[in-house]
C-alpha positions in Angstrom: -13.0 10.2 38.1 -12.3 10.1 34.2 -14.0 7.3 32.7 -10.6 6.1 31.2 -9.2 6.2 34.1 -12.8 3.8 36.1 -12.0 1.5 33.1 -8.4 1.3 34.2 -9.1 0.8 37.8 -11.8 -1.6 37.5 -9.8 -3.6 34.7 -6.5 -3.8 36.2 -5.5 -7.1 36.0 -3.1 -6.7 38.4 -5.5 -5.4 41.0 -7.6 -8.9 40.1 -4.5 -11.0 40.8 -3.6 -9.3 43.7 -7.3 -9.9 45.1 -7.0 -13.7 43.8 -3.8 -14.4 46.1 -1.5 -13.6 43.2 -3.1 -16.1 40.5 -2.7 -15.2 37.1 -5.7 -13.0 35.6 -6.7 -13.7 31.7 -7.7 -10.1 32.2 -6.6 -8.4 28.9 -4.7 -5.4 29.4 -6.6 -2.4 28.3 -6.6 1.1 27.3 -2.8 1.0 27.1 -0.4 4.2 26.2 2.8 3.8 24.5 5.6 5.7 23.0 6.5 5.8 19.5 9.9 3.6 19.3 10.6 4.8 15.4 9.7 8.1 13.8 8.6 7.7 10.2 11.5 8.6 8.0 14.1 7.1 10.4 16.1 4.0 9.6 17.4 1.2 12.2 20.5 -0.9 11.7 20.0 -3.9 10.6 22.8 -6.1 9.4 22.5 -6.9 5.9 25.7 -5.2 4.1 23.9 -2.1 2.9 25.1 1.2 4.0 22.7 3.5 5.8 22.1 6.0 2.5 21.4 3.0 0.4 18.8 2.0 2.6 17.8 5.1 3.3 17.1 6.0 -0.6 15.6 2.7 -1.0 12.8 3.6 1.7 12.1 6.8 0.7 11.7 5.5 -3.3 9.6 2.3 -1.9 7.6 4.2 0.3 6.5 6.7 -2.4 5.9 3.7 -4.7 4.1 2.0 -2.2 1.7 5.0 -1.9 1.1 5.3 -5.0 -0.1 1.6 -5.3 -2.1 1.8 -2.4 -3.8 4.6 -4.3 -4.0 2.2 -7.3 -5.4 -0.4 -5.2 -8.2 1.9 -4.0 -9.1 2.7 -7.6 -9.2 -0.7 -8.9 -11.6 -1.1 -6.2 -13.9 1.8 -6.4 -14.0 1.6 -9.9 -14.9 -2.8 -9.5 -17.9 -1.5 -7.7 -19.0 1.1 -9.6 -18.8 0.7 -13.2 -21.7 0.3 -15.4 -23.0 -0.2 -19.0 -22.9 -2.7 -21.3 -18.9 -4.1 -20.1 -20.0 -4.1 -16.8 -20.0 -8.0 -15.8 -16.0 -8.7 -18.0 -14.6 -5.4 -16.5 -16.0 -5.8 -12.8 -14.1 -9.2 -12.7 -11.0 -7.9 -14.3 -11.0 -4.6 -12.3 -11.0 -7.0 -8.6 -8.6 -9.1 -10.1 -6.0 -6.4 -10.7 -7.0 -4.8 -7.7 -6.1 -8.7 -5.8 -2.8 -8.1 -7.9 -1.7 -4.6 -6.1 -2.6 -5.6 -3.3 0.1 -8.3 -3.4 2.4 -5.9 -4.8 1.5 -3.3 -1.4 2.7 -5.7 0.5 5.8 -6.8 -0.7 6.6 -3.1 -0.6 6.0 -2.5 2.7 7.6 -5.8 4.2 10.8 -4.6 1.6 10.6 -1.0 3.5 10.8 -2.9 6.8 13.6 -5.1 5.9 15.9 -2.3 5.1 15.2 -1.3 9.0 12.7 1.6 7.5 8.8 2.4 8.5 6.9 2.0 5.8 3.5 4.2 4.6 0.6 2.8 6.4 -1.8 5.0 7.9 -4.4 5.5 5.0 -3.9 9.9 6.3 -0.5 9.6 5.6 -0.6 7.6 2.5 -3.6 10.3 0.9 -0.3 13.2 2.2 2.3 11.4 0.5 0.6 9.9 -3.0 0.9 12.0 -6.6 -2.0 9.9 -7.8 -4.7 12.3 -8.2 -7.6 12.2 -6.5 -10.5 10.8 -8.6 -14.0 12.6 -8.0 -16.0 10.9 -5.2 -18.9 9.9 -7.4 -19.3 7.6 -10.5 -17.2 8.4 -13.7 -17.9 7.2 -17.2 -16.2 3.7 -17.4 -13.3 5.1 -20.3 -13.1 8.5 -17.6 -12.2 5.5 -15.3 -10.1 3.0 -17.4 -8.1 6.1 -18.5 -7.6 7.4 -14.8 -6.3 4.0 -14.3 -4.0 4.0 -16.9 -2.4 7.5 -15.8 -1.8 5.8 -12.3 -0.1 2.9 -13.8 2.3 5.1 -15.9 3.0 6.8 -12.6 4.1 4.1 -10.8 6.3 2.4 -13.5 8.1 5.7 -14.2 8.9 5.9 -10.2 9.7 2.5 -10.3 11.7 2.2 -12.9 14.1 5.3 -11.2 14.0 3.9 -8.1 15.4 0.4 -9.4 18.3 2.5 -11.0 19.0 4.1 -8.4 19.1 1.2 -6.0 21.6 -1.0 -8.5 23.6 1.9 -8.4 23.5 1.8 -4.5 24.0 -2.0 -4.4 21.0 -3.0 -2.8 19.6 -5.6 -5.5 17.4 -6.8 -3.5 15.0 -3.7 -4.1 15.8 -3.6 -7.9 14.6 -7.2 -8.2 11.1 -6.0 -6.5 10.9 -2.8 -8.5 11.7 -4.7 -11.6 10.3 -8.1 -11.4 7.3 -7.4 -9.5 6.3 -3.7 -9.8 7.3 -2.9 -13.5 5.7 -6.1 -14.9 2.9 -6.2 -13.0 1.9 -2.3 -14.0 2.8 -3.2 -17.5 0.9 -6.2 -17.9 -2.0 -4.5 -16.5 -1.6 -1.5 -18.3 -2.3 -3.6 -21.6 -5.2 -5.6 -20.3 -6.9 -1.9 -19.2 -5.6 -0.3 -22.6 -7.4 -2.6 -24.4 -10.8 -2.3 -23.7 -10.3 1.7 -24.9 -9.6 0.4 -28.2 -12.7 1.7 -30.3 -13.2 -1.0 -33.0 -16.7 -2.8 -34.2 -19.0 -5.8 -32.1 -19.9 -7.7 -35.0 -19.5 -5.8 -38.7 -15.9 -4.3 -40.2 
């Protein structure tokens, strides 16, 4: 017998509670198969007086925003561990702290995704399929090779952003506009400067 299908047998918490004279089992139910109840790319009705293109447009620009900031996310990360030389202790704190920053931003895109009945990017497979963010090499960069890497992913993401809030007022869902613009856009801009900054090549100590 399969051993998936021993582990079944042997933890069938119905067989238990059958054996116990029908008493409840706190038995967890392992090994379980399901069915997928909603293909990616699908949208469910929900009712909250947008049509089903408006919504359906809003995923598909939130979901390829979302992607993309995922990406970011990643960066900010990789680059917070790895950067070195002689800005290494105000650029690893500033790097996490932007990286804490899209992280909040991910996740108001994907709970905005689900609200508009959609499936939002998740799986990290999917989200390295469905990203334009290049990929960075797999090793250490030079820290401006990584601050200006940075910067071409923040550009990315307020360009998208910025059409996908257009084309969402123009669709009547103001809800998503209000996330592209408030949160998205001004969060990539803001940390576009602080990042833009520290490529600025003036003197320490002597003009």
């Amino acid at each position: 017998m399969p051993q998936r299908q021993q582990q079944r047998k042997s933890g069938d918490p119905f067989e238990a509670s059958r054996r116990n004279g029908g008493k409840r089992s706190s038995q967890p139910l392992l090994h379980q198969d399901g069915v997928e109840i909603q293909r990616f790319g699908t949208i469910r009705d929900l009712p909250i007086g947008l049509d089903h293109k408006a919504r359906a447009t809003s995923c598909d620009a939130l979901n390829q925003t979302l992607a993309d900031s995922i990406i970011l996310f990643n960066l900010y990360k990789k680059h917070h561990w790895l950067v070195r030389g002689h800005t290494f202790y105000q650029l690893h704190l500033l790097l996490d702290k932007h990286a804490g920053e899209q992280l909040e931003l991910v996740d108001l895109l994907a709970e905005r995704v689900q609200t508009l009945g959609g499936i939002a990017v998740a799986d990290p497979r999917q989200v390295a399929e469905v990203t334009r963010v290049p990929r960075p090499p797999d090793g250490a960069e030079e820290v401006p090779a990584m601050l200006s890497r940075l910067l071409e992913a923040h550009e990315l993401i307020i360009v998208e952003a910025r059409e996908g809030a257009e084309a969402a007022e123009q669709a009547g869902d103001l809800g998503t506009n209000d996330l592209l613009v408030s949160e998205v856009v001004r969060t990539n801009e803001l940390q576009t400067w602080f990042v833009a900054e520290h490529l600025v090549d003036t003197p320490l100590v002597k003009a």
